[in-house]
PyMOL Python script that loads the backbone (N, CA, C, O; Angstrom):
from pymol import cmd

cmd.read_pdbstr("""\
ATOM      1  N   UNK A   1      29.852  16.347 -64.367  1.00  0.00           N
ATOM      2  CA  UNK A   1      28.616  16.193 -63.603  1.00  0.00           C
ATOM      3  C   UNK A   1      28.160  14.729 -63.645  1.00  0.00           C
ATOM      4  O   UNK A   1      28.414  14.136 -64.693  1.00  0.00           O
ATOM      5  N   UNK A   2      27.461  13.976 -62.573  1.00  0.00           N
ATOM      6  CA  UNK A   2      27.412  12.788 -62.456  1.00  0.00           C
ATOM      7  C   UNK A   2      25.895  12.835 -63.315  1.00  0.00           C
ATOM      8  O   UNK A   2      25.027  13.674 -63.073  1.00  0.00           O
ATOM      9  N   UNK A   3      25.792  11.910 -64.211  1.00  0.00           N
ATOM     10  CA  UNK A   3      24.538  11.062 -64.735  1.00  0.00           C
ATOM     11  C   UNK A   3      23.450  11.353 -63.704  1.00  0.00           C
ATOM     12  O   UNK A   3      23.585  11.647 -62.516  1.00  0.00           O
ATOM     13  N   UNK A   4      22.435  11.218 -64.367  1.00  0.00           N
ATOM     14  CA  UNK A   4      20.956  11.216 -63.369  1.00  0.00           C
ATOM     15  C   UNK A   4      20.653   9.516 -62.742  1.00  0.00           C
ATOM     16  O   UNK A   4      19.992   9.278 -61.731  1.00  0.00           O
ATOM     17  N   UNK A   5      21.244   8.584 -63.529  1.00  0.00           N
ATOM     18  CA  UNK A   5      21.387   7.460 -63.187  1.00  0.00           C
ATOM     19  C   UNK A   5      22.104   6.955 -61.939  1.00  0.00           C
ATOM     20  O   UNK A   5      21.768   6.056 -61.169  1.00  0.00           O
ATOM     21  N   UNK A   6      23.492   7.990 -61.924  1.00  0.00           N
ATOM     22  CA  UNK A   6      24.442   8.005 -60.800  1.00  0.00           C
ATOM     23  C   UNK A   6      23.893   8.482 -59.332  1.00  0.00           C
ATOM     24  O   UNK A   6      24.033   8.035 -58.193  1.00  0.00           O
ATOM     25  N   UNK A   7      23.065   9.824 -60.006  1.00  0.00           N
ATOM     26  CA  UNK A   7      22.693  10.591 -58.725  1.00  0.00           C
ATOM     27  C   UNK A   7      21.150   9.563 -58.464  1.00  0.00           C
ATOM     28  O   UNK A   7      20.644   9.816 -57.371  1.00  0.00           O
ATOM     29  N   UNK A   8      20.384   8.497 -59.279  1.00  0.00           N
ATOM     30  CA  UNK A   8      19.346   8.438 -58.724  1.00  0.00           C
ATOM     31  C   UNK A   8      19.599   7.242 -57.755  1.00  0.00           C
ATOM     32  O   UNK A   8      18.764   6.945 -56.900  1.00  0.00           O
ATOM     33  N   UNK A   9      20.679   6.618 -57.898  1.00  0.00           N
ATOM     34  CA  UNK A   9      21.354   5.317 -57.375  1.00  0.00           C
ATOM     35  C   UNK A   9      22.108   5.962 -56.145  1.00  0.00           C
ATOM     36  O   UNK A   9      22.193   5.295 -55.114  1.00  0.00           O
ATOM     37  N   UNK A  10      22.600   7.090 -56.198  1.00  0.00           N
ATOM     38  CA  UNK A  10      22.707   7.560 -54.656  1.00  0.00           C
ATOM     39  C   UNK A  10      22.244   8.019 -53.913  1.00  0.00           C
ATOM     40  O   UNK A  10      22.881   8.298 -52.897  1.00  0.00           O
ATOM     41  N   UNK A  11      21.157   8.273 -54.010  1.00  0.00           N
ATOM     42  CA  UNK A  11      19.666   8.604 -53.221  1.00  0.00           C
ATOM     43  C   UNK A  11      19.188   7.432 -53.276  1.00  0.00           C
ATOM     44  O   UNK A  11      18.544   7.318 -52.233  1.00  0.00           O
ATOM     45  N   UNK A  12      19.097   6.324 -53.959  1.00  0.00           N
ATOM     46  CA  UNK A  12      18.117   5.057 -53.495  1.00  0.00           C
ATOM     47  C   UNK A  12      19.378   4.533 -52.224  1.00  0.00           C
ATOM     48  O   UNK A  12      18.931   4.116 -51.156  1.00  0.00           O
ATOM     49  N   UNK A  13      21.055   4.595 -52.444  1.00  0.00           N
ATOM     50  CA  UNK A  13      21.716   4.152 -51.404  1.00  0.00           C
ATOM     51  C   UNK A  13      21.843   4.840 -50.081  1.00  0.00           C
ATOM     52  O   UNK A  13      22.181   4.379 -48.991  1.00  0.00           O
ATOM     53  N   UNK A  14      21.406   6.349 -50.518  1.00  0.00           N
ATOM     54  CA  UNK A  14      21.027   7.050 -48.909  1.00  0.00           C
ATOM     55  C   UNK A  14      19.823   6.666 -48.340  1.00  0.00           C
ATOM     56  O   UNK A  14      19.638   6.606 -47.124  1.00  0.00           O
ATOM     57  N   UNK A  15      18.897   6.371 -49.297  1.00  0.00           N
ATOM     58  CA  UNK A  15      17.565   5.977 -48.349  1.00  0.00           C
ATOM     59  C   UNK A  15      17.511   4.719 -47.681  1.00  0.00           C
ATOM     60  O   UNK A  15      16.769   4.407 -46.750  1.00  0.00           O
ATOM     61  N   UNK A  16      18.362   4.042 -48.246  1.00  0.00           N
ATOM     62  CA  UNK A  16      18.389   2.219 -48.026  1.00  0.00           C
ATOM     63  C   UNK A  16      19.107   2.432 -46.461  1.00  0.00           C
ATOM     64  O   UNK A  16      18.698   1.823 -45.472  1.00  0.00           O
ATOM     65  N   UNK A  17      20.265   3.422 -46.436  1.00  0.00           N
ATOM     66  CA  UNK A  17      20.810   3.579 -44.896  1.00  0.00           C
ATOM     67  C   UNK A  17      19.974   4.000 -44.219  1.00  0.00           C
ATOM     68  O   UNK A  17      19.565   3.286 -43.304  1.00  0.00           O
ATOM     69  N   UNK A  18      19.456   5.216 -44.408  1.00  0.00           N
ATOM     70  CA  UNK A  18      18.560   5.995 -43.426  1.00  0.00           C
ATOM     71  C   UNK A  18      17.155   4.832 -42.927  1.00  0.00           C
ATOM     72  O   UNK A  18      16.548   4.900 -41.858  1.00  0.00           O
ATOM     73  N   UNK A  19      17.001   4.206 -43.617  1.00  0.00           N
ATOM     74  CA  UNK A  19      16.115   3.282 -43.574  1.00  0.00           C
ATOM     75  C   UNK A  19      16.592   1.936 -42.062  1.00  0.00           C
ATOM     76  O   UNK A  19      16.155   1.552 -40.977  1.00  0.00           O
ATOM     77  N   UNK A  20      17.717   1.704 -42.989  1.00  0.00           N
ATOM     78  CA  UNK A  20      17.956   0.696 -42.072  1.00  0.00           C
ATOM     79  C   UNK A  20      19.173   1.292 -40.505  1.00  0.00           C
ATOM     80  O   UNK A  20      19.947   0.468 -40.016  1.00  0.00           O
ATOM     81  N   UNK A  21      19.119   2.486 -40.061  1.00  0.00           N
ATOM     82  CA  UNK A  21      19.220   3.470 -39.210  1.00  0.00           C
ATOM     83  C   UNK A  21      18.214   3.368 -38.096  1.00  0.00           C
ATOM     84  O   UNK A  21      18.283   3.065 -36.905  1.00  0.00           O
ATOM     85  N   UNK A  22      17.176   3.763 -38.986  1.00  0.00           N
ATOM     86  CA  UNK A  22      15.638   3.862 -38.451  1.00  0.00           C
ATOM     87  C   UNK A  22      15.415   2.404 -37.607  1.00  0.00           C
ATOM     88  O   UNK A  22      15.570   2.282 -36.392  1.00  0.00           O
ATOM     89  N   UNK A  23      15.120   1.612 -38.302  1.00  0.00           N
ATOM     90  CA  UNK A  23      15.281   0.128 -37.953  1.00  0.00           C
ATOM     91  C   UNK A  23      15.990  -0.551 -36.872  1.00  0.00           C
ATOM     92  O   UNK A  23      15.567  -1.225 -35.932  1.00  0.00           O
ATOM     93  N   UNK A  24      17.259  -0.188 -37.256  1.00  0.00           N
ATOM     94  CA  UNK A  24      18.390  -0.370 -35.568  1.00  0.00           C
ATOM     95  C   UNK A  24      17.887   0.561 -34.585  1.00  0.00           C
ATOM     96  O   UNK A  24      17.813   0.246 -33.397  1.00  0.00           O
ATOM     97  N   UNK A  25      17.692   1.193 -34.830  1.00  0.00           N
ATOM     98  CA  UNK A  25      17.281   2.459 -33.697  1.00  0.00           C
ATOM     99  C   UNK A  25      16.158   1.776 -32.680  1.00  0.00           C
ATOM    100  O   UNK A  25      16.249   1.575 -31.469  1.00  0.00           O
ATOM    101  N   UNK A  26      15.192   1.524 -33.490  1.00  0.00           N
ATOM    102  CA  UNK A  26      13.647   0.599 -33.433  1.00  0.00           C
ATOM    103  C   UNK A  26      14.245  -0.283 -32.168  1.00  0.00           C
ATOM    104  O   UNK A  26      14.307  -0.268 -30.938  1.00  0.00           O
ATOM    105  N   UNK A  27      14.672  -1.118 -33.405  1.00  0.00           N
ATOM    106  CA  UNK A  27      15.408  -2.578 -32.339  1.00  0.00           C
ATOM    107  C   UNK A  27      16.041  -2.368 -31.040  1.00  0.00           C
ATOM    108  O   UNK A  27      16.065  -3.281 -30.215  1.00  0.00           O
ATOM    109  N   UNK A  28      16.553  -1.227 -30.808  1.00  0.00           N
ATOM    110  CA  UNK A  28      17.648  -1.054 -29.706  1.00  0.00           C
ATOM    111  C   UNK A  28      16.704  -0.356 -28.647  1.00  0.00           C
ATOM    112  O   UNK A  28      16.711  -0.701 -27.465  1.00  0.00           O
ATOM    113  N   UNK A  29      15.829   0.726 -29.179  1.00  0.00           N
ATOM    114  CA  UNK A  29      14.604   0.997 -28.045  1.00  0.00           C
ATOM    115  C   UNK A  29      13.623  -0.219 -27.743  1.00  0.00           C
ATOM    116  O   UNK A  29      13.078  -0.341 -26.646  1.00  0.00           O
ATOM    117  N   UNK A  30      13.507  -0.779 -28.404  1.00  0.00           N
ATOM    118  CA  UNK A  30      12.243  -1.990 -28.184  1.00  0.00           C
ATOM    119  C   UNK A  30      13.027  -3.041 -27.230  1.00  0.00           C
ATOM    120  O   UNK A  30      12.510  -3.310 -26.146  1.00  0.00           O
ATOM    121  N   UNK A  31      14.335  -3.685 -27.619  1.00  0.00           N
ATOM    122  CA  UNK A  31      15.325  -4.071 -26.291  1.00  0.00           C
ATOM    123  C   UNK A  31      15.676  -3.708 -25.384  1.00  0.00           C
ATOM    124  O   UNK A  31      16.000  -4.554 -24.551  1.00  0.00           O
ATOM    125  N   UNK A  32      15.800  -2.358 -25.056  1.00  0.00           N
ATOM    126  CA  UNK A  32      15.967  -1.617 -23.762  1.00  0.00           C
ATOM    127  C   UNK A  32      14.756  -1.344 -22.847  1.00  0.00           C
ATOM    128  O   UNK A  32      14.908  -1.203 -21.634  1.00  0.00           O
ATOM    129  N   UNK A  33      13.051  -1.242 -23.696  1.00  0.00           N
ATOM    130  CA  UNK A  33      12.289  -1.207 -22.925  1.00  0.00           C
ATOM    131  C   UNK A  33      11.883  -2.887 -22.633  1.00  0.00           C
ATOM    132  O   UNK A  33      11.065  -2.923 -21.714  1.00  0.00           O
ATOM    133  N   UNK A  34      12.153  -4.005 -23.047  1.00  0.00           N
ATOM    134  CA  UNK A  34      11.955  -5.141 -22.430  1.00  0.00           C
ATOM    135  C   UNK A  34      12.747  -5.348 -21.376  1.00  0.00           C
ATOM    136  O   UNK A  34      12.323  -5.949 -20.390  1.00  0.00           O
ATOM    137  N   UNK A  35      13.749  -4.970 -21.437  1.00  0.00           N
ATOM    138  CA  UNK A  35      14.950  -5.311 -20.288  1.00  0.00           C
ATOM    139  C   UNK A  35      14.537  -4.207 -19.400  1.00  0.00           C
ATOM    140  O   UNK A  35      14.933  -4.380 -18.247  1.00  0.00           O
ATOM    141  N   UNK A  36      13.975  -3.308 -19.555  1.00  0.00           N
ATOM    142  CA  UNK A  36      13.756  -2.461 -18.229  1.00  0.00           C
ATOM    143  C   UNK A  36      12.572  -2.493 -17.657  1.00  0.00           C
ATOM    144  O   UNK A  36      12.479  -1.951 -16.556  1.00  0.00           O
ATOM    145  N   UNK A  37      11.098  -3.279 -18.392  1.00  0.00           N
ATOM    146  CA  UNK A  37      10.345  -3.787 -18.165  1.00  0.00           C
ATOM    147  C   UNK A  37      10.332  -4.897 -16.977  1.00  0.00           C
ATOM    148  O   UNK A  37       9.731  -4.925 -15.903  1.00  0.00           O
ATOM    149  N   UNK A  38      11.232  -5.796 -17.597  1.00  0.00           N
ATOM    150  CA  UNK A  38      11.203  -7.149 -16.823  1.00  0.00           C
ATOM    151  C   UNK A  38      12.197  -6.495 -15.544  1.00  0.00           C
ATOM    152  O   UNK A  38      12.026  -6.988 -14.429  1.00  0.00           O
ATOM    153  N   UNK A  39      13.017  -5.618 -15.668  1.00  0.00           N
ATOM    154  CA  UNK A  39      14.054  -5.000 -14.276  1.00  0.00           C
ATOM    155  C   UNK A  39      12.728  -4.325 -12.921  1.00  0.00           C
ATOM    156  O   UNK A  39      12.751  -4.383 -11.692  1.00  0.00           O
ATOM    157  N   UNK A  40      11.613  -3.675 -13.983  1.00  0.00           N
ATOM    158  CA  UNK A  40      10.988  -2.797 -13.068  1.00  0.00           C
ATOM    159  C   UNK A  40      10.092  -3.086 -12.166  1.00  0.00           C
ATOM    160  O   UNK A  40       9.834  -2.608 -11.062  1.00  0.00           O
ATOM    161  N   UNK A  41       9.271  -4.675 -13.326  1.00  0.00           N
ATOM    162  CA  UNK A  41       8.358  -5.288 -12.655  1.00  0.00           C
ATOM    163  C   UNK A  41       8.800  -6.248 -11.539  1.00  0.00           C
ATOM    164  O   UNK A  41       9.722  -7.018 -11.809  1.00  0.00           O
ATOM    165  N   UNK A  42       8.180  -6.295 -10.170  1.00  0.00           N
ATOM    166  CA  UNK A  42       8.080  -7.104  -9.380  1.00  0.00           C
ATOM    167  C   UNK A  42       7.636  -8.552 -10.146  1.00  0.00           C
ATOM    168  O   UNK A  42       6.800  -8.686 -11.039  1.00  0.00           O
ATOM    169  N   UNK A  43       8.601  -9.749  -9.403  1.00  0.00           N
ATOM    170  CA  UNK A  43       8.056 -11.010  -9.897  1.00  0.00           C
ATOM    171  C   UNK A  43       6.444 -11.238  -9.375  1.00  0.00           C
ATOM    172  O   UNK A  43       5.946 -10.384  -8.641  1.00  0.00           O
ATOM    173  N   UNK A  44       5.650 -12.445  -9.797  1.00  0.00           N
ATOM    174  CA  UNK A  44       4.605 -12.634  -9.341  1.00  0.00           C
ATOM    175  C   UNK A  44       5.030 -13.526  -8.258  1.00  0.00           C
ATOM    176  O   UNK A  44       6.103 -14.109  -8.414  1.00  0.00           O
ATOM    177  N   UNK A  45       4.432 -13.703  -7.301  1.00  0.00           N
ATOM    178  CA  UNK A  45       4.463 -14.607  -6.272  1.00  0.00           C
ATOM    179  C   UNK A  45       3.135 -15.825  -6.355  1.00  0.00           C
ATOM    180  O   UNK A  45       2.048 -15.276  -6.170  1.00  0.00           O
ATOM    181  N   UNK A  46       3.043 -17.115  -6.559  1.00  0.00           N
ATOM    182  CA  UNK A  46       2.618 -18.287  -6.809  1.00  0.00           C
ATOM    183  C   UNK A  46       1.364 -17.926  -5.501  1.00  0.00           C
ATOM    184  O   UNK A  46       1.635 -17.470  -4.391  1.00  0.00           O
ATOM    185  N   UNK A  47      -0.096 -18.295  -6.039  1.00  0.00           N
ATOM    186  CA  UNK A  47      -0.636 -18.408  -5.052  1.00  0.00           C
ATOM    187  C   UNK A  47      -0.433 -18.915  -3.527  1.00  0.00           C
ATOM    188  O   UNK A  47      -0.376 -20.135  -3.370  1.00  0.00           O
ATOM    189  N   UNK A  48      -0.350 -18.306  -2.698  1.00  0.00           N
ATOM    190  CA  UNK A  48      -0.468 -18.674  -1.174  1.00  0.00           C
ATOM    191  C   UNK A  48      -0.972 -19.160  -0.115  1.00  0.00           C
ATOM    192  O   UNK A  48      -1.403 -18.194   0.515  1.00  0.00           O
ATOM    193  N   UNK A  49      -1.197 -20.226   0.525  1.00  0.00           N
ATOM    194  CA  UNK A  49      -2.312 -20.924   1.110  1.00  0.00           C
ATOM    195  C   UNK A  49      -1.502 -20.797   2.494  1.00  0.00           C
ATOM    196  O   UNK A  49      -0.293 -20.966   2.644  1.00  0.00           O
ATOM    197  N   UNK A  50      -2.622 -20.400   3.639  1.00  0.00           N
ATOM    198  CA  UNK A  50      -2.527 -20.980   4.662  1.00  0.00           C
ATOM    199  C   UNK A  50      -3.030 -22.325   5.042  1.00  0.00           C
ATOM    200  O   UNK A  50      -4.140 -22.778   4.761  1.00  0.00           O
ATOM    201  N   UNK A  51      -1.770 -23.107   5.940  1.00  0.00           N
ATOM    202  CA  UNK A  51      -2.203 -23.992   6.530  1.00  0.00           C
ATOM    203  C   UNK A  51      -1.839 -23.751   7.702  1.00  0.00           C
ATOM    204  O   UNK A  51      -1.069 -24.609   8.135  1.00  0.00           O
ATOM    205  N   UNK A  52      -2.139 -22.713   8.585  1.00  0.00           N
ATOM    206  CA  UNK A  52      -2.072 -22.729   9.762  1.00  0.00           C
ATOM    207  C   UNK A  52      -3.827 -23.405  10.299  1.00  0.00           C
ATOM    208  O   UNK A  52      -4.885 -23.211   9.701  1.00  0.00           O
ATOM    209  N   UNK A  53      -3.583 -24.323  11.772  1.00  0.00           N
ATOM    210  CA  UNK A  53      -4.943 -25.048  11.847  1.00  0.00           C
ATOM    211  C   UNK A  53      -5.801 -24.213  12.171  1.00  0.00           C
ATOM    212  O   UNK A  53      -6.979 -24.550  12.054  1.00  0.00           O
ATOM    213  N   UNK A  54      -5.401 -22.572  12.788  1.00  0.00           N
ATOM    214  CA  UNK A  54      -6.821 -21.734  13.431  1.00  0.00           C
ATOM    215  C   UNK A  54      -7.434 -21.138  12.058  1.00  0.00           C
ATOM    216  O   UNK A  54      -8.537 -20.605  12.178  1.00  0.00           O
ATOM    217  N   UNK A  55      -6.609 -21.173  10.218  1.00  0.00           N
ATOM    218  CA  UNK A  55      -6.887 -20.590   9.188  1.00  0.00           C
ATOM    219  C   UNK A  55      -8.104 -21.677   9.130  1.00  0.00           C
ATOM    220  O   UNK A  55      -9.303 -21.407   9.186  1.00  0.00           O
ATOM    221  N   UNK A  56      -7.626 -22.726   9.028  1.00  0.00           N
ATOM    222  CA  UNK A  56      -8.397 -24.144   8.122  1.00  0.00           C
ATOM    223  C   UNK A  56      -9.784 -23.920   9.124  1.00  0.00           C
ATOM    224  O   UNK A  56     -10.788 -23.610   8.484  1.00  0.00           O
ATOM    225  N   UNK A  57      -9.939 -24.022  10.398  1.00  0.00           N
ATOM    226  CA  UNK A  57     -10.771 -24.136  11.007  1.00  0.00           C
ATOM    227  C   UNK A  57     -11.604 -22.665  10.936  1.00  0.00           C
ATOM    228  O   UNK A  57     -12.777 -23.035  10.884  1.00  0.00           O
ATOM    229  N   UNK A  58     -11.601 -21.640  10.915  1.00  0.00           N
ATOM    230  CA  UNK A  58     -12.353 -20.450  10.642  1.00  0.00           C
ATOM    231  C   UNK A  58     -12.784 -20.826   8.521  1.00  0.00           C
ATOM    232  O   UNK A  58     -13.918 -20.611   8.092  1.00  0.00           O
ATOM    233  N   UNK A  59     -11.701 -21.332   7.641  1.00  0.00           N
ATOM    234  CA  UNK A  59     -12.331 -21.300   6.769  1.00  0.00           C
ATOM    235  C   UNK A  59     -13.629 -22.175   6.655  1.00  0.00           C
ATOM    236  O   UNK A  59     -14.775 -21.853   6.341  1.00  0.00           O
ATOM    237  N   UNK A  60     -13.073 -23.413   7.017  1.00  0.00           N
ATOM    238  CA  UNK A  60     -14.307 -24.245   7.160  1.00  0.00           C
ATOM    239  C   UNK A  60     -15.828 -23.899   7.827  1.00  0.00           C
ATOM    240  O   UNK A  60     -16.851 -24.371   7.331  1.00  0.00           O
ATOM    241  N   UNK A  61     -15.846 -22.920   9.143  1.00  0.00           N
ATOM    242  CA  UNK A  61     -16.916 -22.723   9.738  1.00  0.00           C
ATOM    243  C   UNK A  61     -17.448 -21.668   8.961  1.00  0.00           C
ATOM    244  O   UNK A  61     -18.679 -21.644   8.975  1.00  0.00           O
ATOM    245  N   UNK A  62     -16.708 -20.482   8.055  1.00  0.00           N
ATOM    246  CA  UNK A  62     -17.490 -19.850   6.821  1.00  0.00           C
ATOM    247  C   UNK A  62     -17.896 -20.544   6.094  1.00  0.00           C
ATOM    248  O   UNK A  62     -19.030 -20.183   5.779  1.00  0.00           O
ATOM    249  N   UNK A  63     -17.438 -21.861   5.348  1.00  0.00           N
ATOM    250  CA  UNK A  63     -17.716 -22.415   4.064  1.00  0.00           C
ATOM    251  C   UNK A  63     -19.314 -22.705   4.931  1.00  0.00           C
ATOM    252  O   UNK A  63     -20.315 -21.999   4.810  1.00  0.00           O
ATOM    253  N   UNK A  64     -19.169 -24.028   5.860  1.00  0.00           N
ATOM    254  CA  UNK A  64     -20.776 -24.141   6.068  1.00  0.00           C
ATOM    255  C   UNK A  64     -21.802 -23.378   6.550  1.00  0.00           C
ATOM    256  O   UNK A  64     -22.998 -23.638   6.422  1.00  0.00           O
ATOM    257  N   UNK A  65     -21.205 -22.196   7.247  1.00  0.00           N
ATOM    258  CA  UNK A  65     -22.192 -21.480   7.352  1.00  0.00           C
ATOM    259  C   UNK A  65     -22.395 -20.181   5.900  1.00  0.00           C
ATOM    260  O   UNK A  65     -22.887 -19.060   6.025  1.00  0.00           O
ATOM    261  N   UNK A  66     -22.094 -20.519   5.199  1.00  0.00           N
ATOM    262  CA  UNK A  66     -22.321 -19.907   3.866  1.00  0.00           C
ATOM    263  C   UNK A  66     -23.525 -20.833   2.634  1.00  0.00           C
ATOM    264  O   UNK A  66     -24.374 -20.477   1.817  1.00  0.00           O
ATOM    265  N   UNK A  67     -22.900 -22.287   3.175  1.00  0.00           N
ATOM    266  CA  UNK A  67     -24.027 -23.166   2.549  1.00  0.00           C
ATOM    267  C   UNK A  67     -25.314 -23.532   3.301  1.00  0.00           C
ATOM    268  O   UNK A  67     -26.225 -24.330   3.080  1.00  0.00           O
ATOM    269  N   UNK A  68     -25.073 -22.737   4.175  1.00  0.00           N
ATOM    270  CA  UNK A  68     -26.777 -23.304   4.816  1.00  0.00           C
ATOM    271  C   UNK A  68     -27.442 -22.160   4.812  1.00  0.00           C
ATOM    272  O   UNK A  68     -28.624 -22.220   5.150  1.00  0.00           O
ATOM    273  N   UNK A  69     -26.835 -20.761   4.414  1.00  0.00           N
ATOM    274  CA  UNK A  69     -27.363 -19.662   4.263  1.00  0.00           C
ATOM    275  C   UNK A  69     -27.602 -19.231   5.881  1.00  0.00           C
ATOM    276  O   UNK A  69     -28.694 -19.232   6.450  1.00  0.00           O
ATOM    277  N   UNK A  70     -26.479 -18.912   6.394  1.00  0.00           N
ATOM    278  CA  UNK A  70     -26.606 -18.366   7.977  1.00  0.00           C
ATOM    279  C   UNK A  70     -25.171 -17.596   7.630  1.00  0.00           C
ATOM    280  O   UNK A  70     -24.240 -17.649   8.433  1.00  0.00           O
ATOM    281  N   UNK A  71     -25.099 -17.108   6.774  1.00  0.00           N
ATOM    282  CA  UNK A  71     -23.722 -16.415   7.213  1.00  0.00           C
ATOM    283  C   UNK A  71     -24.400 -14.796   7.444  1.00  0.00           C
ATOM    284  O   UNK A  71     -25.257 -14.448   6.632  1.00  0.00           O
ATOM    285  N   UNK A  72     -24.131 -14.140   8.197  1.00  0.00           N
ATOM    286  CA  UNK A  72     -24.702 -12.932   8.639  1.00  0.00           C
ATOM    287  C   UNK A  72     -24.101 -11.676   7.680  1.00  0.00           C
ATOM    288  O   UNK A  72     -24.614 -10.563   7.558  1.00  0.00           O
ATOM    289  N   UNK A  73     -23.118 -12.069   7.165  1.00  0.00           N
ATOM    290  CA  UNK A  73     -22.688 -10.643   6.170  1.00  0.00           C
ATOM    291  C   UNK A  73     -23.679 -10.251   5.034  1.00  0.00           C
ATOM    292  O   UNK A  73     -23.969  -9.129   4.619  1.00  0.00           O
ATOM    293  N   UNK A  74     -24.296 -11.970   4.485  1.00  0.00           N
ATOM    294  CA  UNK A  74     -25.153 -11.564   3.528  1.00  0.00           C
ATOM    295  C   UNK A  74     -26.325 -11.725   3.290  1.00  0.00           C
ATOM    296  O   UNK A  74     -26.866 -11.898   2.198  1.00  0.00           O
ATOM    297  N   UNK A  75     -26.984 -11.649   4.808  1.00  0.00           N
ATOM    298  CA  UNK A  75     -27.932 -11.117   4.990  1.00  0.00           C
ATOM    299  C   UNK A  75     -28.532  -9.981   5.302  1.00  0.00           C
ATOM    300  O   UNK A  75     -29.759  -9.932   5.380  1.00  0.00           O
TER     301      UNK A  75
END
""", "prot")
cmd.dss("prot")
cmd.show_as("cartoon", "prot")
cmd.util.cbc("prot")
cmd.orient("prot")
């Protein structure tokens, strides 16, 4: 019959695996949901500006009629 020393040293070496099991396991789900994260999400697209001249010219006639307080929406 093996020592209690023998058997307590092979239960600290089963737990040390099961342990580090657990751990890889961890690692390999936590890598698969980043990589399927970054697969799922759409990139961002960089703010967008029109410069078409009929944009610039309608923004501008809101901007001042917003600062002189004549814009009719918020009134």
């Amino acid at each position: 019959f093996p020592s209690s020393d023998e058997t307590e040293i092979k239960m600290l070496f089963q737990m040390q695996e099961n342990v580090g099991i657990i751990i890889l396991t961890f690692n390999a789900l936590q890598k698969w949901h980043v990589i399927y994260l970054k697969l799922a999400m759409p990139k961002r697209k960089g703010k967008c500006y029109s410069k078409a001249q009929h944009m610039i010219d309608k923004s501008l006639k809101l901007l001042f009629l917003k600062l002189n307080n004549k814009l009719p929406i918020l009134t």
